[in-house]
C-alpha positions in Angstrom: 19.4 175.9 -134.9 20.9 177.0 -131.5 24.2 177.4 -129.8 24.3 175.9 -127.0 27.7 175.2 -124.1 28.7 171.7 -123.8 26.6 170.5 -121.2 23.4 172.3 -122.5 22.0 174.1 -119.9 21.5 177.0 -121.8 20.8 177.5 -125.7 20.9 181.0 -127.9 19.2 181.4 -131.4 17.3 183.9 -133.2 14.4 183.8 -135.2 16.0 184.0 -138.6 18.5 181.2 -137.1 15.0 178.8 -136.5 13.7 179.8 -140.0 12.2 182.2 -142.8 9.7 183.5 -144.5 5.9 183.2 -142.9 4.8 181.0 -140.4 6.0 179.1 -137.0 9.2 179.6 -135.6 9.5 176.6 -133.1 11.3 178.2 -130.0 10.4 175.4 -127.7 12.1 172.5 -130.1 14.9 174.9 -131.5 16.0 176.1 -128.1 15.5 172.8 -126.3 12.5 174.2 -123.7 10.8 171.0 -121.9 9.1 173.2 -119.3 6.4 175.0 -121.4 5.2 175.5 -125.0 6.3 178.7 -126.4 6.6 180.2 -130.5 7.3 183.1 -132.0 4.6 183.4 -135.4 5.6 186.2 -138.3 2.7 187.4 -139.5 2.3 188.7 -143.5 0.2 192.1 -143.6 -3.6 191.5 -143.8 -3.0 187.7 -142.7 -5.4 186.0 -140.5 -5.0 182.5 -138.5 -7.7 180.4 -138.3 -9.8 180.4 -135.0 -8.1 177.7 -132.5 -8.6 176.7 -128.6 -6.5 174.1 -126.4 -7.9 171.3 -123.9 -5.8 172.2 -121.5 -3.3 174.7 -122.5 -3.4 178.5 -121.1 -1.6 180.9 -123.4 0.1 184.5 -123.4 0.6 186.0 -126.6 2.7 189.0 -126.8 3.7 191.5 -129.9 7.0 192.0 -130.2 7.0 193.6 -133.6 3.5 194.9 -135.8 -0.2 195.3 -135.0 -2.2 192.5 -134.2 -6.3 192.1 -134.0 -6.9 189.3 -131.2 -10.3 187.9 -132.2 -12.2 185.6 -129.7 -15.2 183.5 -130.4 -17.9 185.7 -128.6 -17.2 188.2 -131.4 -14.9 191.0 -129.8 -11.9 191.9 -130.9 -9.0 193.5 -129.7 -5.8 195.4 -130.8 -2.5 194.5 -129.8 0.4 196.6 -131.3 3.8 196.6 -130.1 4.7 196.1 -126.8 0.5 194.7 -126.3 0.2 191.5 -124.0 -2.6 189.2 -124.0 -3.7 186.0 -121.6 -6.2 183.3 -123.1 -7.9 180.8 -121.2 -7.5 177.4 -122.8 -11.1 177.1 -123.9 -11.8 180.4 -125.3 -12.1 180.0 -128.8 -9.6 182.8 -130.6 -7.4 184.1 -133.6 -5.1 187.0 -134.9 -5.5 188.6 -137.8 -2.1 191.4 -138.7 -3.8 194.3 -139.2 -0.8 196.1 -139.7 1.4 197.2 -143.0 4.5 195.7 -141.9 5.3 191.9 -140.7 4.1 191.3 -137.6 6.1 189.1 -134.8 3.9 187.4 -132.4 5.4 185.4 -129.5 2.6 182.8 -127.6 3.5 180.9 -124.7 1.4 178.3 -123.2 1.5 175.8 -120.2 -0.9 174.7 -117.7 -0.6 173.7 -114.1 0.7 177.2 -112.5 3.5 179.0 -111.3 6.1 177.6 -109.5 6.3 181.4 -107.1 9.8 183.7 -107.6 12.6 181.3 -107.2 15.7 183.8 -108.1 18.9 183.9 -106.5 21.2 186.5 -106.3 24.7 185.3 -107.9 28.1 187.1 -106.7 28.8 189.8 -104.7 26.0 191.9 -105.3 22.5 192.2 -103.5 20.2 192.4 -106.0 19.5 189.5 -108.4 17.5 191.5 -111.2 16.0 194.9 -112.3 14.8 197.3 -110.1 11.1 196.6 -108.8 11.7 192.8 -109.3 11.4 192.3 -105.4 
């Protein structure tokens, strides 16, 4: 469920608004996003996904919360805790396992087809149209 103004150009939620306990938390769907696939996943300690790849889809995982072990199918694996950011090409086989002892919060994103380049405008009086070093 998200709050959202009356002409629906912009929606606010949080996780525990777009449901509980383990699992998916559907961002794209709950939040109305039609540009790109995106999820948040909370993770149980010790869990582990099943190993997954995409057709066409390129993904970014990032943690937001816990200690994730990103395994790929050539057999290495990586840590990811807090703060860690990870890109996947579509074909690479891979999985995450929580290797922490708290819940873990994963956010993917996926899309394919590129990056439509900086397109920010400055709004208002001032200059600058977001944090320093955005330039």
């Amino acid at each position: 469920m998200a709050d959202q103004n009356e002409r629906g150009d912009y929606a606010v939620s949080s996780l525990d608004q777009l449901g509980e306990g383990y699992g998916f938390r559907k961002l794209r769907s709950g939040l109305g996003i039609t540009a790109f696939g995106i999820n948040a996943l909370v993770l149980a300690p010790g869990y582990a996904t099943g190993m997954h790849y995409h057709d066409e889809q390129e993904e970014t995982y990032f943690v937001h919360r816990g200690e994730i072990e990103l395994r790929f199918g050539d057999g290495s694996t990586h840590l990811l805790a807090a703060g860690g950011v990870a890109r996947v090409d579509p074909a690479t086989h891979r999985g995450v396992r929580n290797v922490g002892s708290v819940d873990a919060i994963l956010l993917v994103a996926g899309g394919k087809d590129g990056y439509v380049g900086r397109d920010g405008q400055a709004v208002g009086d001032g200059p600058r149209g977001g944090p320093p070093g955005a330039a």
